[in-house]
N, C-alpha and C positions, 0 to 999 in steps of 0.2 A: 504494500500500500504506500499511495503519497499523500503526504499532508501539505497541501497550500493557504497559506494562513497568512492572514493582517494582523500581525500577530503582537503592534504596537499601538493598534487601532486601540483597543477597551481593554477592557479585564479577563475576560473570559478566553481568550485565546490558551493563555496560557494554560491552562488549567487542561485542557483538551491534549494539547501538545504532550503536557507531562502522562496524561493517561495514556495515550497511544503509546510512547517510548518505557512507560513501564509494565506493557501488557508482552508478555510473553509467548502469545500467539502470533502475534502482529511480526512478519517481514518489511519494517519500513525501509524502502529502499528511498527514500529522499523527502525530506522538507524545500518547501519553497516560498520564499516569503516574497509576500504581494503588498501592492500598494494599496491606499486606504482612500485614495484620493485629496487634496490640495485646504482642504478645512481648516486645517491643526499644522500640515508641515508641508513642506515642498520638498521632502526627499521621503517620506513615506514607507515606500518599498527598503530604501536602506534601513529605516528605522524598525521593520519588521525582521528584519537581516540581523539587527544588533540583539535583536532580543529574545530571538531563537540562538543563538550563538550564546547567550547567557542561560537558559536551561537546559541547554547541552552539558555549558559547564555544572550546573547545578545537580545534573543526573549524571553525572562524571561519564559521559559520551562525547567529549569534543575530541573532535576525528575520527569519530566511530560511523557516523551516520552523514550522508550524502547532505549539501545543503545547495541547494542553485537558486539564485535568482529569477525571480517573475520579470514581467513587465512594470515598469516607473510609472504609466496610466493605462486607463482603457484604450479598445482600439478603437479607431477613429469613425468606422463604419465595419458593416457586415459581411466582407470583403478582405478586407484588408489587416493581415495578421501583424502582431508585434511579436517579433524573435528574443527570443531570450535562452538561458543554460534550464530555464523550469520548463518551458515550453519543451526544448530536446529532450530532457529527461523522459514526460509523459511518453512523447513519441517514441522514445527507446527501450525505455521498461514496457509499453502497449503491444510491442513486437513479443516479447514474451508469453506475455499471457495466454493462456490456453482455457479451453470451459471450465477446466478443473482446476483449475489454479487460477482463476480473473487477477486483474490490477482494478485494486480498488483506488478512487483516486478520492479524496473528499476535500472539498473547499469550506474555508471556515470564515470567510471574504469574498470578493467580487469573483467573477468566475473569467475573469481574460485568459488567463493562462492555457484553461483549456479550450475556450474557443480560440484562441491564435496554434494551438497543437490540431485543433482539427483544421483549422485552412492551411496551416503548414503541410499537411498529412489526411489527403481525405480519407483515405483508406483505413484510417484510426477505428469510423465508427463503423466496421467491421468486425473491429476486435474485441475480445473480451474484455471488455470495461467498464465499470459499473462507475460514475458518473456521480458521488454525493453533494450535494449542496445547501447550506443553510444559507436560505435566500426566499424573497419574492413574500407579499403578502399573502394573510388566508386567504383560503377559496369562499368561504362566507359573504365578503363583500365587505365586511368592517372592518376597518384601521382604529385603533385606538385615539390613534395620536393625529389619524387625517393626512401622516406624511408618507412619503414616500418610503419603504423600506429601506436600509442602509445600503446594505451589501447589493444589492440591487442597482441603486443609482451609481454606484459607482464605475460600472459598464452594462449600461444595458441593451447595448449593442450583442456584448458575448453572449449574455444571455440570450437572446436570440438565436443567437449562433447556433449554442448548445441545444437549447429545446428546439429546433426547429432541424437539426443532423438528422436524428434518429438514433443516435447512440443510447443505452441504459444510465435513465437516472434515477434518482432518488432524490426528491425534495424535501426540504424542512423547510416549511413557512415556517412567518410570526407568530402567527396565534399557536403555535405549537410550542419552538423553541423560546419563547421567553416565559416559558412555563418552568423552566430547571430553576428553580430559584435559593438563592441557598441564605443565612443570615450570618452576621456578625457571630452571633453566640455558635451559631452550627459549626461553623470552621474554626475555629479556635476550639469546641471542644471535640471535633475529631481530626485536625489537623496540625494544631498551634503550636503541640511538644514534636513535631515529625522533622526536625533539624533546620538545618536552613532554607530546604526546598519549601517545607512548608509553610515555613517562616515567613519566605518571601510571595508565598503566592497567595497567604493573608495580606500582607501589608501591601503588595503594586495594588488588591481591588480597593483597599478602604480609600489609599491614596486617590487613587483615580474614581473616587465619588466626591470624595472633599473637593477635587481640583472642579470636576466637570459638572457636579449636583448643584443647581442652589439651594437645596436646602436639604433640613437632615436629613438622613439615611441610613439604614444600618445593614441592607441587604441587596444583593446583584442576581440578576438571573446569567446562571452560566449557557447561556444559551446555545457556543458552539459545542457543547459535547455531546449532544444526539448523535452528532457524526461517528462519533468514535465509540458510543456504546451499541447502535445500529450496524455499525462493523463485526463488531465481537458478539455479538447474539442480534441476529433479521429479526427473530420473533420477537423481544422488545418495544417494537415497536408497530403499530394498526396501518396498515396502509391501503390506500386506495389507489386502483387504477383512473388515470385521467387521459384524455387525449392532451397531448402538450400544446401550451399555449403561446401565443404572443405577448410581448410587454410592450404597453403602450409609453412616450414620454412620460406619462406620469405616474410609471409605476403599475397601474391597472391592467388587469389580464383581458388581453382581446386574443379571438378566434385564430387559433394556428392550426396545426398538419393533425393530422391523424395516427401520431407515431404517440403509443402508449409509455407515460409515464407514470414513475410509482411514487406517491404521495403521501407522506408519514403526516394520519390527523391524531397520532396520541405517540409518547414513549413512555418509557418505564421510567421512571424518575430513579425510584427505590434503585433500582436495581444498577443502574447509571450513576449516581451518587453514594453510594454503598462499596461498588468496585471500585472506583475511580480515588476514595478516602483508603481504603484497606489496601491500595497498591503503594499510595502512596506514607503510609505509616510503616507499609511492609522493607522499601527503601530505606527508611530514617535506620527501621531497626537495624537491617543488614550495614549499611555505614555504621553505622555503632560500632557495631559488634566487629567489624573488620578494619576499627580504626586502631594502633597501638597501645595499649593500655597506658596506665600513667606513670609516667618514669619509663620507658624504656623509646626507644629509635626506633625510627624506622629503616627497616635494611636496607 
């Protein structure tokens, strides 16, 4: 599997990241960090770069696991791919894959990378590939907020792209994923003694509520981890067949192809939150316990 991730974007990335690279089933052959679009910074993609490169170190994986860059922004139209070492990867590892063994790929941000690997490559969406994305509003019609889905606008070009190949996807709307929701007291009392890693991936959410919230707060929905617990058990999660749609500029689903997508309208929370705390307590302990006791060197 690949993980593509705006992974400087909010809070929750990280949290998905660390679950995928301490799942033991998971062959990740490469992280890609993606841009988030021009809001917050104008190097974006680099920023998503610097902070996978710091949970590497944190899961003592730097240079164990493949890391390539995405695209700096969306593509300009529906046509027209932007090249990048993330785009080649998909393309390289998609040569692989066989029925029995697919490449999973899941997007935890905008979805460019893979649509610039399919106009690079049309013959992609022939291959085994299973296509995740947390993206695009519900299919009910209601927006909370009235806006535009994030990961969404940020190319909604790709997304076209993507829903409109016919390759295999798997969606996670809004009304789905900002359902993982975790609090203050929940992560401090099943993560807060779990060493540094979990030290830190308490403190980057609270931080990034105080900066970006105006007002109090004591809880974040981890929203990209359906990708990564929809990986490691399908049945998790409900899903419905849909014919794939169109994204209109404003976000809103208009009339597309008749090529069958697969639509996650519930996941398991429990069960996504449960693994995801238990992998990562399991980590602290193992660093412990393999770190030199007190008073002696390390060889």
């Amino acid at each position: 599997m690949i993980i593509d991730t705006d992974a400087k974007n909010e809070a929750d990335d990280q949290f998905a990241i660390v679950h995928a690279l301490l799942s033991p089933t998971f062959d990740v052959r490469g992280l890609i960090p993606a841009h988030f679009g021009t809001h917050r910074s104008d190097r974006s993609m680099e920023e998503s770069r610097e902070e996978i490169d710091l949970l590497l170190d944190l899961t003592d994986l730097t240079g164990k696991v493949t890391v390539a860059n995405g695209a700096t922004t969306g593509i300009p139209d529906e046509r027209t791919p932007l090249d990048s070492p993330g785009a080649r990867l998909i393309i390289e590892e998609s040569e692989l894959a066989s029925k029995n063994d697919p490449l999973f790929v899941a997007f935890l941000g905008p979805i460019t990378d893979m649509a610039s690997a399919i106009l690079l490559e049309p013959d992609l969406v022939n291959r085994d590939v299973i296509v995740i994305w947390i993206g695009g509003r519900g299919y009910n019609g209601y927006a909370a907020d009235h806006r535009m889905e994030f990961n969404l606008s940020n190319d909604i070009h790709a997304a076209n792209v993507v829903f409109g190949s016919g390759i295999t996807v798997w969606q996670v709307p809004s009304d789905v994923y900002t359902m993982v929701s975790v609090s203050y007291a929940e992560l401090e009392d099943k993560i807060g003694d779990a060493g540094p890693l979990g030290r830190y991936l308490i403190d980057q959410l609270v931080e990034w509520n105080a900066t970006y919230h105006g007002e109090p707060i004591e809880s974040r929905s981890l929203g990209d981890s359906p990708a990564i617990s929809l990986m490691l058990y399908p049945h998790s999660g409900n899903f419905r067949t849909r014919p794939a749609p169109r994204f209109g500029v404003d976000g809103w689903y208009l009339p597309g192809t008749d090529n069958p997508i697969q639509v996650c309208e519930q996941v398991d929370v429990r069960f996504l939150l449960e693994d995801m705390f238990a992998k990562i307590r399991r980590f602290a302990r193992s660093r412990a316990e393999s770190a030199p006791h007190q008073g002696e060197s390390k060889p």
